[in-house]
Every structure is written in C-alpha cells, then in structure tokens.
N, C-alpha and C positions, 0 to 999 in steps of 0.2 A: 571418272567421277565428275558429275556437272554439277559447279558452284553455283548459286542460284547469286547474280548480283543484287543490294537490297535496292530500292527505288528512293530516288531522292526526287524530295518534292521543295520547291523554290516559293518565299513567298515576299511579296515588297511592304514595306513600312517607311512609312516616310512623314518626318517632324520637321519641314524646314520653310516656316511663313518667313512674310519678309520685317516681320516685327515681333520678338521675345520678349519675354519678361524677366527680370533678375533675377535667378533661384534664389538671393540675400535677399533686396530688397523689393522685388518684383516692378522697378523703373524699365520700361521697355527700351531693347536695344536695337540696332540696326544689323539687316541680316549683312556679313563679309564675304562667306564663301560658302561651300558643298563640302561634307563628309559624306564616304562612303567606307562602311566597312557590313562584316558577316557574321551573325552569330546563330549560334546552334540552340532550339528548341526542342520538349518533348513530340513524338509520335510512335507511335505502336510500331516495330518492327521497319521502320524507314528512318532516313537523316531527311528530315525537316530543317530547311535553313531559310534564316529571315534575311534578306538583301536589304540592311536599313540606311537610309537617307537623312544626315540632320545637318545642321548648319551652325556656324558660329558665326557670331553676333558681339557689334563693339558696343561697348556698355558707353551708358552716357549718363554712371552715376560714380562713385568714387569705391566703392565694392572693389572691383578690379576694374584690368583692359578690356578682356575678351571673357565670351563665356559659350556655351554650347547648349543646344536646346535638347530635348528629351523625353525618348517614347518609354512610355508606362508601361513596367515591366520589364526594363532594360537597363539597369544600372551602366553610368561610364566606363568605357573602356573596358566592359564585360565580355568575354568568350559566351556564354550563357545566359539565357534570359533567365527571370526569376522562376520560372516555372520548375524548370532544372531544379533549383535551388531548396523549392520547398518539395520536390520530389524526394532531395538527400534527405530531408528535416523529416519526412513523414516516415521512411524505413529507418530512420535514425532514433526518433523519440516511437514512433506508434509499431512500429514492425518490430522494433529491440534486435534490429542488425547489428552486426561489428563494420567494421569499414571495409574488410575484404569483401563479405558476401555482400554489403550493398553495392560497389562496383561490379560483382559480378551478376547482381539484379541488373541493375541499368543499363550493361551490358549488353542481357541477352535481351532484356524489352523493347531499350531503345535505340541499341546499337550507339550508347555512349560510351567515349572511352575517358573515365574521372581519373585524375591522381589522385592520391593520399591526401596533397597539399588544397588541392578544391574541395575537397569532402573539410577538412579542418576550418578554410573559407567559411564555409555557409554555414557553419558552428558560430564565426566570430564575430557574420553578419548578424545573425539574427539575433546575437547578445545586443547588439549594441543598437538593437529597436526598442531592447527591453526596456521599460520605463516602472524602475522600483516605488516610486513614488506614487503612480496610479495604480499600481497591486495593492500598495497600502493601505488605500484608500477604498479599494474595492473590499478587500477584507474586512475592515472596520465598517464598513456599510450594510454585512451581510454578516456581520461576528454574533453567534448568538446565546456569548455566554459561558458555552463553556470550551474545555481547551486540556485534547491529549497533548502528552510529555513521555518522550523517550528517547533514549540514544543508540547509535548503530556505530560499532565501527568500518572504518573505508581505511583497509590498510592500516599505516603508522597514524592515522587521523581519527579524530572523534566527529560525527554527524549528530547535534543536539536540533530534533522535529518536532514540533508545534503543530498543531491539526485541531480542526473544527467539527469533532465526531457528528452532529448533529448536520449541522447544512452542509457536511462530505466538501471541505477543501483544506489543503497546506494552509500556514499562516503565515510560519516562518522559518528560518535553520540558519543554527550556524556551524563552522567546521573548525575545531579549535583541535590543540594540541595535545589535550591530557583530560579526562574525563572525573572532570572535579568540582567539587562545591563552589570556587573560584568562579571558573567556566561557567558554570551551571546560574551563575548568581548575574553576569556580567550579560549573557543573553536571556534569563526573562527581565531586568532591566531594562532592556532594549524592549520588548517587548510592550511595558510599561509607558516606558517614554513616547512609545509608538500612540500610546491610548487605548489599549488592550488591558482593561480592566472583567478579571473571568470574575463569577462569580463561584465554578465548578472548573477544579483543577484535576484531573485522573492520571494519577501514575502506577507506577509498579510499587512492590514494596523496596526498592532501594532507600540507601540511606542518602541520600543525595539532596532528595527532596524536602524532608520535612523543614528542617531550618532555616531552608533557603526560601521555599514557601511562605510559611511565616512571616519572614521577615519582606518580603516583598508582598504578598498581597494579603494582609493578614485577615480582609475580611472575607475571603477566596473561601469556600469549603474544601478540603482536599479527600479525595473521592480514593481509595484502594481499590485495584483492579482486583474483580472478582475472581477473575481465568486466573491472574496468579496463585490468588488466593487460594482457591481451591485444588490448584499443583501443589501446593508446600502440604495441605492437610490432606490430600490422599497420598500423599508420598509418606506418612507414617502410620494409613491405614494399611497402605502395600507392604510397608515394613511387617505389620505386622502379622497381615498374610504369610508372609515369608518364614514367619517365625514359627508361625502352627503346622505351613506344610513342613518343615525342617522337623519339626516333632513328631510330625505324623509317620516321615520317613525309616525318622530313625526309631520305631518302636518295632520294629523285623519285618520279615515279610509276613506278617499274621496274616489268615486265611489259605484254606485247602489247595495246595497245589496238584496240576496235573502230572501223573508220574510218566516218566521218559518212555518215547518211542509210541508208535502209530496208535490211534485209540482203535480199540475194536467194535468192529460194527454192533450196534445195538444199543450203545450205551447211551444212557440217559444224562441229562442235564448238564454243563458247562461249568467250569473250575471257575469258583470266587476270585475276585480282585486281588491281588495283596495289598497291602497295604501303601506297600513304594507306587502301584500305582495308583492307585485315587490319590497319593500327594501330586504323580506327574500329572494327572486331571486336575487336579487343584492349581498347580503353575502353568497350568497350559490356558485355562481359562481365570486366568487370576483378576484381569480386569473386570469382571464382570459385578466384581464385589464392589470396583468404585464408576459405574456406568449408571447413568439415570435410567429407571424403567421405564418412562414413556419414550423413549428409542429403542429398547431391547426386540428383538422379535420374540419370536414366538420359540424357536430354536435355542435363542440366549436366554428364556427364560425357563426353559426345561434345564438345561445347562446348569446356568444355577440353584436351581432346586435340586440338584444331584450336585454339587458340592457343600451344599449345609447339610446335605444328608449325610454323606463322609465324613466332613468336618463340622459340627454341630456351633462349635466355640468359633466360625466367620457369623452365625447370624448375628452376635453384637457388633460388628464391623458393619455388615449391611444394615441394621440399623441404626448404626448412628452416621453413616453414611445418606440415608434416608432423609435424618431429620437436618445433616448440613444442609442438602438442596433444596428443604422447607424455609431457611435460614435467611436467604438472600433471594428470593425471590421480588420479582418486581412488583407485583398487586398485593403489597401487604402496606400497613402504614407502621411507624416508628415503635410505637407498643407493642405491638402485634411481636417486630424483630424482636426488642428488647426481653420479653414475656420465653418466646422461643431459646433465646439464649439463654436466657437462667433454667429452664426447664431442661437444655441442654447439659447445664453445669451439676444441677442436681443427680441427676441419674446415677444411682449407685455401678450399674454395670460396666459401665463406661471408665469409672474409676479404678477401675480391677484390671485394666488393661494398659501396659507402663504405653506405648505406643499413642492410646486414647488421650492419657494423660498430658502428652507431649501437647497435641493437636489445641487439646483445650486452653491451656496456655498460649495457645497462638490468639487466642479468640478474646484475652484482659480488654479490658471496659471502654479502655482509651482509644484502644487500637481498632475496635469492634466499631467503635462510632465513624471510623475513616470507612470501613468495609460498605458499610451501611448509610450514606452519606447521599446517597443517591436518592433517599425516600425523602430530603425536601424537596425536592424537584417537585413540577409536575406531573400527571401521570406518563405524558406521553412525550418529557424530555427525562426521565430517569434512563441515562448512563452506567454504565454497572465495569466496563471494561475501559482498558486502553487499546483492543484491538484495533479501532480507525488506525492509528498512530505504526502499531504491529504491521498490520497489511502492508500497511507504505515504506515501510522498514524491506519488507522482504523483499516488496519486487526492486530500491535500490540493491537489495544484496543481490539480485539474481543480475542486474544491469552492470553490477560489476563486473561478476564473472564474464560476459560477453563482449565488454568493449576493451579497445585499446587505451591507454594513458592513462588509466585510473586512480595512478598512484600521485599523481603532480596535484599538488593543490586548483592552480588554474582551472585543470580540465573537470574536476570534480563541481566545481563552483558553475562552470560553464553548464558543466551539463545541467544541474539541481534548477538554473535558472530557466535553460528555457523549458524543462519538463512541467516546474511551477507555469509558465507563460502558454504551453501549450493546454494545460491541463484549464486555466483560465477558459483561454478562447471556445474551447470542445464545453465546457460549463456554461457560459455566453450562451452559444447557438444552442445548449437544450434548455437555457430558460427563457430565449425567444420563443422555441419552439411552442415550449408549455403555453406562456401566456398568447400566443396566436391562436393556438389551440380552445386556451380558456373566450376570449372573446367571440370566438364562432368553431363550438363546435363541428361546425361537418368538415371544418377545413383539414384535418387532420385524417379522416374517413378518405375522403376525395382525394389527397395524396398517396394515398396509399392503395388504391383503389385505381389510381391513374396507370403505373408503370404496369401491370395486370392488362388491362385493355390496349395499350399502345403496341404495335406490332412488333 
C-alpha cells in the first residue's frame, strides 16, 4: 500500500527592526539579539509552517529590561498562529462540535494534531478579549424597549436570559443556584443598575415574575406569552375532547356489524362504523379541534368535518376555540379585545361545558389585561410571545448535550460569553453590510454577481 507523504510548505516572517517600541509604554528600544523559532499555521491538506524571525530589544524606560518585538497574528511563545485559534472557535461556537470531533476535523483538513488542553487554550483566550463593558453599552445603544424573560436549567444550575425580541440579541444572564424570586430579583436589578429601563416585559405565566416585576420596574407593562397562554386553554379543550370520545366509546359498539367469514360475491354495500370506531377517529385526529383553519389543508379540513359529524357536542369546542384565536390577535385595538372577551364570557354554551368553564376562568379581567398588553404597543412592535428568549433557550439546551464540562460553573459562563461575543460580531458585519448596502445600492447586486463571473 503507498502512503502518499503530505507536502510541507515553508514560509519566512520576520519582525526584527533595529528600533521597537514598548508593548507598555511604546518608548522605543534597542534591538539586542535574533530569535528564531517555528510555528504551525492553517492549510488545506499540507503542514504549512512559518520560520518566524523577531528580536529582543533593551528597553530604555523603567517597564522592564528586555522585551521582544511581534508579528501580528502570533502571540508569544505560541506553537500556533491565531488563525489555528479562531479555526477552534469557529467549529466550537458556529459548527456546535464537541472537542473530539473538532480534533478530528482539523485533523483530517489540516493535518493538525490539537490536544484537549489547546482546544480549552483558545476558549480561555478569547474570554479574556472579552470586554463586558462595551457589550453594555452596545446593548443599551440598540435596546429598543422591550425585554424576554426566561429561565433554563444547565444541570444542578439555573440560566436566568434576557433578550431583545425585537432588534434579535442577548442582553443579559445570569447562572445562579436556585430558581427564585430572590434570584430572579437580584439579576433584573442588575439589569436596572445597568440602565435598562423596558418599557414591555414578556414572560410566561410563572409566578416568579409578577412581584418581582412590579416592584422593580413598576412602570414596565408586563406582557403574558400568548403560546403559553393558549397551551394551558387547549389543554382543557383536549380534556374535554377526551371526555366525549370516552362517552362515545363507551355507549357499545352501535351500528351493523359484518357477520364472520369471507363476504360473498355480490353483495352490496359496506358494514357501518361502530361506534368504538369513529371514537378511534376522533383520538386520532383530535387536534384538529384546537388547530387554526388557516393552516388546515384541505384533507384536515374534510377530517374535521367527519368528526362533528360523529361527535356533534366537539362543534362547541371548535367554536369557541374559533373565537380564542379572534381573541389575541394582533390588528385589533384594546376595545375591540375587551368587547370579544365579554362576548366570550357571555355565551350560554360554553357554560354547559365543566372543561369550557375551567378555560374562562383562566381569562378574569386582571389577568386578561397581561395577555393583551401588547395592543399599547405600536402596530408593528406588538410582541405577543416570549419565543425570542424560548429559541435561545433550546439551542443552549441542545449545546449542552454536545460538549464536554457543562456541568462546572466556569465552563458554562465561559462558553455563554463568547457565544454572546460571537453572536455581537456576526450582528456587526450584518449591519455593516445593510447599511453599505443602504448607501449604494448596486453594491450588494455586484457582490453577489462577482463570485458567478470569476472563474
């Protein structure tokens, strides 16, 4: 079998004038001697190595004695140039590797061989570029107001996330011990102190929130997530699906059954349902009864029309099902909700149903104005969820399950900061982009337009 040797390609860099400046205080030094050493960069399927050249130099300020001058992109006494470094960072935060399979990416690309402990390096470099204080300041410069609230657990830890639904970024988190109104009080404080004055707060319906709200930003609106909202009230409309197919079941098998062994040729027409089964069509397709109709096909909506056929006593389910998703809509104004709800509460039919009754109780006057809290807004910042917050939630839970050390507080904080820092930067260059774009249009045409024509 002939191993194919991989090609190594040599390349010089050389930093060594005969006059430096102080990396402290930039007083130039005199150059002393020659450094030579070798470090390893990226290249596609070869060992690419840079033969670098720098010098040390005696200071002629009181800094220190000696200092060494410095090619860009090469940290001191580095095995690895940076390029390495943000190649880990890029399959690490963008790719969502674990530590194995990213050494064995770089491996087979670049023919590098990483340990464990350089993969954890360029985690604890690029923290420590992080600069919390101009993230602060970027958020608050770009804060427009309003502000998901939610918490994930990570492990024996609580993750308390902050998000800006509307200009889509983090704002803030913290990782605390016990998922409490305590907790819960002590980082939107922090928040506060930050200068983060929301004027629209969205959460779930936990109890976590209201008191603690309140009392910190009291002139805040606090907004109920709709999405929950509307799990808790078809979860007692399903109930009570549950409850009609269960009756429908148990009333025999009415209707004509076919009598045992092969039909004979000739015979006319096909044995009725009984009744156990248009219940199993009824639980088979039982969500149907809480799915909006402008998503239904055309199939779902045959579907359902052959279950209120069956079951006559879902069409009060389906309509007042109907009239929830008229409820919370977004192009309606404050009246309009208010008017709908009491027209809701009026309805005699809906009362005759212990299930129905549950739901509307969910809906008392106090609690309906958090639901509906979204219609001060303007038209085209009404918020209605805490899904921003959700989404970001899940892909840390899926980042969990993939990497190593999740469980250490450190590694957790480490990671949250630079995915925040990364997620900045990738934000940055698309709002260069936009506004490059917005001052001359065709510039955006012509780059896209370029790699097409280039050979």
């Amino acid at each position: 079998m002939c191993i194919i040797e991989p090609t190594v390609r040599v390349e010089q860099r050389r930093c060594a004038p005969q006059t430096y400046p102080c990396p402290t205080c930039g007083v130039p030094g005199r150059r002393k001697g020659l450094h030579h050493r070798t470090v390893r960069c990226l290249a596609y399927r070869e060992i690419l190595l840079i033969e670098l050249t720098i010098a040390e130099y005696r200071a002629d300020c009181d800094c220190c004695k000696t200092f060494r001058s410095q090619v860009e992109g090469i940290l001191p006494r580095a095995e690895y140039t940076n390029r390495v470094r943000e190649a880990v960072l890029d399959r690490l935060l963008d790719d969502k590797m674990n530590v194995e399979t990213l050494r064995q990416s770089l491996a087979r690309d670049f023919l590098l061989e990483l340990s464990d402990g350089f993969v954890y390096d360029c985690l604890d470099w690029k923290v420590r570029q992080f600069d919390g204080a101009d993230y602060r300041q970027w958020t608050l410069a770009h804060f427009s107001g309003s502000v998901c609230i939610d918490e994930i657990h990570l492990g024996k830890k609580t993750l308390l996330l902050a998000t800006d639904p509307i200009n889509d970024f983090p704002i803030a988190f913290a990782l605390v011990s016990a998922n409490d109104q305590d907790h819960m009080r002590r980082f939107l404080n922090n928040l506060k102190r930050a200068g983060f004055l929301p004027t629209v707060v969205i959460t779930d319906g936990s109890n976590l929130y209201p008191t603690v709200l309140a009392e910190i930003w009291p002139d805040a609106r606090h907004q109920l997530c709709v999405f929950h909202v509307m799990q808790d009230l078809n979860k007692q409309v399903l109930d009570a699906v549950k409850r009609l197919r269960r009756q429908l079941s148990r009333r025999g098998k009415g209707g004509r059954k076919r009598k045992r062994g092969r039909r004979k040729s000739g015979s006319r027409g096909r044995s009725r349902l009984t009744l156990k089964d248009k219940a199993h069509f009824v639980f088979k397709h039982r969500y149907l009864i809480v799915r909006r109709r402008e998503e239904m096909s055309q199939t779902e909506r045959n579907d359902l029309q052959t279950m209120l056929e069956y079951l006559p006593e879902l069409g009060v389910l389906r309509k007042f099902v109907d009239r929830l998703h008229g409820l919370f809509e977004v192009e309606q104004s404050q009246h309009q909700a208010r008017c709908r709800r009491a027209a809701l509460l009026r309805q005699q039919s809906f009362q005759q149903v212990p299930e129905l009754v549950k739901a509307l109780e969910m809906l008392e006057e106090s609690k309906f104005e958090k639901m509906v809290a979204f219609l001060h807004s303007p038209a085209n910042r009404r918020i209605r969820t805490n899904n921003h917050v959700e989404r970001m939630n899940r892909q840390l839970r899926y980042l969990e399950k993939v990497r190593y050390k999740w469980r250490r507080r450190a590694s957790i904080v480490r990671f949250l900061v630079l995915a925040l820092d990364r997620w900045r930067r990738q934000r940055g260059s698309k709002d260069e982009r936009a506004a490059g774009e917005a001052k001359n249009p065709g510039a955006g045409k012509a780059a896209s337009v370029a790699p097409r024509l280039s050979p």
